[in-house]
C-alpha positions as CSV (number, residue, x, y, z in Angstrom):
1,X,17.8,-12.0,3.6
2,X,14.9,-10.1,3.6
3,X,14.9,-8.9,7.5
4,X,15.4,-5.4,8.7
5,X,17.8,-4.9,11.3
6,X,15.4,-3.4,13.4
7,X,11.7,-2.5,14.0
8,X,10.3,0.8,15.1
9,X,6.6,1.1,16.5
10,X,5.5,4.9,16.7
11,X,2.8,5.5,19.2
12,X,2.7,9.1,18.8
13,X,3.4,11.7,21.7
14,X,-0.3,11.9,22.9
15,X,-1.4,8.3,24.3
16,X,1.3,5.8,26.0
17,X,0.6,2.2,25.3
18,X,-1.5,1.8,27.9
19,X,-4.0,4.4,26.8
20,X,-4.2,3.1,23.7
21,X,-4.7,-0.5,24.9
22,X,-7.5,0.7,27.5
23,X,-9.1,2.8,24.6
24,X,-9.1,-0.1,22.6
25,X,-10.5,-2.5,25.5
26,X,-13.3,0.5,26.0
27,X,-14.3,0.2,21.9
28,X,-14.7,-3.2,21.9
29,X,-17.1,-3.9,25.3
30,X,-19.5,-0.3,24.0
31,X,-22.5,-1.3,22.7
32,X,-23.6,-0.5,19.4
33,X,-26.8,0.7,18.7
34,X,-28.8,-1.9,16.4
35,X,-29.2,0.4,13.5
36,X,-25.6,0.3,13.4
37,X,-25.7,-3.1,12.7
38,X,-28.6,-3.6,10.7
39,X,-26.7,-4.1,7.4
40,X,-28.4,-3.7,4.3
41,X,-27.8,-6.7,1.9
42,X,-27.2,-6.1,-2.6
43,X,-26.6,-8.9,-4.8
44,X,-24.7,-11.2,-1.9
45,X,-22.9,-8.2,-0.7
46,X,-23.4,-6.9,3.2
47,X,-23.1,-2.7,3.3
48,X,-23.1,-1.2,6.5
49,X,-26.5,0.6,7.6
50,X,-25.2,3.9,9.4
51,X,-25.5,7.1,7.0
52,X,-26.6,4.3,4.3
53,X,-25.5,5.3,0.6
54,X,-22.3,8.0,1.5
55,X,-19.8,4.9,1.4
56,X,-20.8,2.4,-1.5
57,X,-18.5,-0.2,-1.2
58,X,-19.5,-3.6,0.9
59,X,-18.5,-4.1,4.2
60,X,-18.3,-7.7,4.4
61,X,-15.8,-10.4,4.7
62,X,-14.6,-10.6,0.8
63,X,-13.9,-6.7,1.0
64,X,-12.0,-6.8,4.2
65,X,-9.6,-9.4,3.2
66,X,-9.6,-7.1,-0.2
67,X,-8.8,-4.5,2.0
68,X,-6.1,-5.9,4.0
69,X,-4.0,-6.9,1.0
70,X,-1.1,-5.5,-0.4
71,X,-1.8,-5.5,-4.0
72,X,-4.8,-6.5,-6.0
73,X,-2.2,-7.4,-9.2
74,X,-1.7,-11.4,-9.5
75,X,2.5,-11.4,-8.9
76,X,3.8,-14.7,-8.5
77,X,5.5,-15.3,-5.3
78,X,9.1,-15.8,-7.3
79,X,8.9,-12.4,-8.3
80,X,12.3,-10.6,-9.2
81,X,11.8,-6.5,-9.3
82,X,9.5,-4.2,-8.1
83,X,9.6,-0.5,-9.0
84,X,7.0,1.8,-6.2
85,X,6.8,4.7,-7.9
86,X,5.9,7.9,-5.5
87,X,6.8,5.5,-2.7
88,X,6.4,8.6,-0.3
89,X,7.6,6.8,3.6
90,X,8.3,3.7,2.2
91,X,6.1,1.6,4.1
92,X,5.0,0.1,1.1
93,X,7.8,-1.4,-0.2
94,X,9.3,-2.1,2.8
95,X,6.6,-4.2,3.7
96,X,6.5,-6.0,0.1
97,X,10.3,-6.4,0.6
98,X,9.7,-8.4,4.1
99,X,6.7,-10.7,2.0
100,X,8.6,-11.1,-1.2
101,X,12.3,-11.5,0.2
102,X,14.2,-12.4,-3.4
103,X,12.6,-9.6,-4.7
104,X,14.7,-6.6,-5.3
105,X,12.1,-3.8,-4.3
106,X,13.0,0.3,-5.5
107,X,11.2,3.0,-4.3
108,X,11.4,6.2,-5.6
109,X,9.7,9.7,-4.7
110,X,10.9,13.4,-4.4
111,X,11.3,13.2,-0.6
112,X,14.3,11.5,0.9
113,X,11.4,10.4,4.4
114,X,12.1,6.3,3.9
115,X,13.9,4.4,7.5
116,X,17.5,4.0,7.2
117,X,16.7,0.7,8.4
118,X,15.3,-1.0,5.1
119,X,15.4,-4.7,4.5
120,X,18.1,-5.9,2.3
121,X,15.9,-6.1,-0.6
122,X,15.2,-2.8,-0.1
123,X,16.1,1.1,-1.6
124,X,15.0,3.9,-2.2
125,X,16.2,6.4,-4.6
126,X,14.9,10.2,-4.8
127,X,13.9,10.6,-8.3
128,X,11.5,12.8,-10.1
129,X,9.0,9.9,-11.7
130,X,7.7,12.6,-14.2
131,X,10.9,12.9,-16.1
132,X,12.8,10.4,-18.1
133,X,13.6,7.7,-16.1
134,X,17.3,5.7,-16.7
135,X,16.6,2.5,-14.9
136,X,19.1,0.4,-16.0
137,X,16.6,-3.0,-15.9
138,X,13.1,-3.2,-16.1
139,X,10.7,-4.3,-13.4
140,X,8.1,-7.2,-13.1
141,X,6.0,-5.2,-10.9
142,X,5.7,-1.6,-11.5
143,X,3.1,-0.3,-8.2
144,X,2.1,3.0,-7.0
145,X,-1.0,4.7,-4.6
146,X,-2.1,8.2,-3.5
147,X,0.2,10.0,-6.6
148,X,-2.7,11.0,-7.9
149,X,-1.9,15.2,-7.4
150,X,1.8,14.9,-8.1
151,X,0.5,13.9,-11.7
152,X,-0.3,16.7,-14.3
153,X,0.7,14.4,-17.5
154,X,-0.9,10.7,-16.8
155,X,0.2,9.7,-20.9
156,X,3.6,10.6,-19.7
157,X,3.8,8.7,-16.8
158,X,2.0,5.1,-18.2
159,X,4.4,5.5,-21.3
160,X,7.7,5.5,-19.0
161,X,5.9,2.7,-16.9
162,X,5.0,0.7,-20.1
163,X,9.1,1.1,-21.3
164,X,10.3,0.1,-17.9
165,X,8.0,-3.6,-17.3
166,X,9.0,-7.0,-18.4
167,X,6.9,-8.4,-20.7
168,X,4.1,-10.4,-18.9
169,X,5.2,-7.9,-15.7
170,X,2.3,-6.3,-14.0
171,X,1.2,-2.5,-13.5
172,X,-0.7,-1.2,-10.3
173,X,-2.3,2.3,-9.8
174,X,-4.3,2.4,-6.3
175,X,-5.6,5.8,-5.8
């Protein structure tokens, strides 16, 4: 359960895999120049030193695992239902599906771009998230990133996500 029937990796038409491997073997033997690496230190925090100021968040260990997560929500790991609103490809839920395997995850967004190869957790369903929506159970985790244009009414859109949680579910907006 859980496990897609097959995995795609996209390289892109412009650089084989060996390009990309020497490019990538290239980055990390350059030297950086030390005012690169002179980070700048605030309240415990490390922020990088190059064009100081035009990127405020830290760059240190704490945000990169931040970064690297999933969601910032507290789910348990037993979760049931996810609804990714605006789910755009899919990679999103996909990958939630593959880390929360009895979770049934839903995506839904105006364009029909998800894999056919989904895990079995997995669907998506093209849907129009600023109408009504007729979900016929309500979700535990309600998540969505990057929907920020598609949305002219926000009110709208929290009062169908508030109908449609469990109480005690979560809500995550990441734009």
């Amino acid at each position: 359960m859980g496990t897609a029937i097959a995995r795609r990796t996209y390289y892109g038409s412009r650089y084989s895999r060996r390009r990309i491997a020497k490019l990538i073997d290239e980055s990390l033997t350059t030297s950086l120049n030390s005012s690169v690496t002179d980070y700048k230190y605030e309240h415990g925090r490390r922020y990088h030193a190059y064009q100081e100021g035009k990127y405020v968040l830290p760059n240190d260990d704490a945000e990169i695992q931040r970064l690297g997560r999933l969601n910032m929500a507290p789910i348990p790991e037993d979760i049931n239902s996810c609804l990714d609103i605006g789910c755009g490809t899919g990679a999103w839920a996909i990958e939630f599906a593959d880390r929360h395997p009895r979770c049934q995850v839903t995506g839904t967004d105006l364009s029909p771009i998800q894999p056919d190869i989904v895990p079995r957790n997995a669907e998506f369903i093209v849907d129009d998230i600023t109408s009504e929506w007729l979900y016929p159970q309500k979700f535990d985790f309600i998540h969505s990133r990057a929907i920020t244009v598609g949305i002219k009414d926000w009110g709208a859109l929290v009062d169908q996500v508030w109908k449609n949680l469990k109480p005690g579910g979560w809500i995550e907006f990441q734009e």
